[in-house]
N, C-alpha and C positions, 0 to 999 in steps of 0.2 A: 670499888666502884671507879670507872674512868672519870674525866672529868667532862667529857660530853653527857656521861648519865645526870652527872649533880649537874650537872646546867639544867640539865632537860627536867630534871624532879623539881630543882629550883627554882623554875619559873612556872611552871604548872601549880606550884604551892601558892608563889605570891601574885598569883594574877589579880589583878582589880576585879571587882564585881561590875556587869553590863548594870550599865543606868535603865530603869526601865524609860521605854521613850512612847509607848502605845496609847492611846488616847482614852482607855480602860481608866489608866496611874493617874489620870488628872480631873477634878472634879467639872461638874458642868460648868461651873461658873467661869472656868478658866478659860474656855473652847469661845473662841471669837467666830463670829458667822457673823458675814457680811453680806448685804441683799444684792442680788445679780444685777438687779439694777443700776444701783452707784458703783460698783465696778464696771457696768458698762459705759455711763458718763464717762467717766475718766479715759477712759480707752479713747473714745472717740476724740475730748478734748488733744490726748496725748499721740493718738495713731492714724486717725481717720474714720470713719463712716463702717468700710470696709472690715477692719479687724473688728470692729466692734458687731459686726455681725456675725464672722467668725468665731469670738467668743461667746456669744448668745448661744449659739447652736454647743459649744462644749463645756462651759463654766456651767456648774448647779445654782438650782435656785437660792441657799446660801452659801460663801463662798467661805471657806476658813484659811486664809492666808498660809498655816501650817502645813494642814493637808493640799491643799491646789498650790503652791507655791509654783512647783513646773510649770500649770496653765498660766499662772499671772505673769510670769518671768517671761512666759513663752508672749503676751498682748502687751511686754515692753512697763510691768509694775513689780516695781522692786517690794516682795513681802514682808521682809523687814520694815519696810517703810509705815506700813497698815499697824504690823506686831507695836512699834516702838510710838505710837501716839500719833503720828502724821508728820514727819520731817518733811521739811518743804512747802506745808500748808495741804496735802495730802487729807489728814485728819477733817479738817475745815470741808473741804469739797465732799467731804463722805459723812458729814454732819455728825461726827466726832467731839 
C-alpha cells in the first residue's frame, strides 16, 4: 500500500463524529422564542422607526435567536447577546 492510500484509509477511519446540531437533538425546553414584539422595541430603540418596520414584515411571530440569527444580525442584534442572558442590559429590555 502507498502511502497516499494509508493516509487516505487513515483518515476516513478516524474521523470525529458530526455533532448532531438539528432542532429535532434538543428538547423543547431548550428552544428560546422570543415575541416579535420586544425584538421590534429594541430595533427601533437601536435602528430607527424604519428597520423596525422592515423587520415586522420578515421576523416570525416568535423569534428563536438560533434559527433567525441572520435576520437579527441583519436589524443590527447580536444573538448571542439574547442566547447568553442579556449582555448589556439587552435581557432587561426583553423582560428577561
Amino acid at each position: 500500500m502507498t502511502r497516499r492510500g494509508f493516509a487516505q484509509r487513515a483518515k476516513s477511519r478516524f474521523r470525529p463524529p458530526i455533532p448532531e446540531t438539528s432542532r429535532e437533538s434538543y428538547p423543547e425546553e431548550a428552544i428560546m422564542e422570543i415575541p416579535k414584539e420586544q425584538i421590534l422595541n429594541l430595533i427601533r430603540e437601536r435602528m430607527g422607526e424604519g428597520k423596525a418596520q422592515e423587520a415586522d414584515q420578515e421576523l416570525p411571530q416568535n423569534v428563536d435567536p438560533e434559527q433567525h440569527a441572520g435576520l437579527l444580525e441583519k436589524f443590527g442584534i447580536n444573538p448571542q447577546e439574547l442566547l447568553s442572558g442579556g449582555l448589556g442590559g439587552i435581557g432587561e429590555k426583553l423582560g428577561f
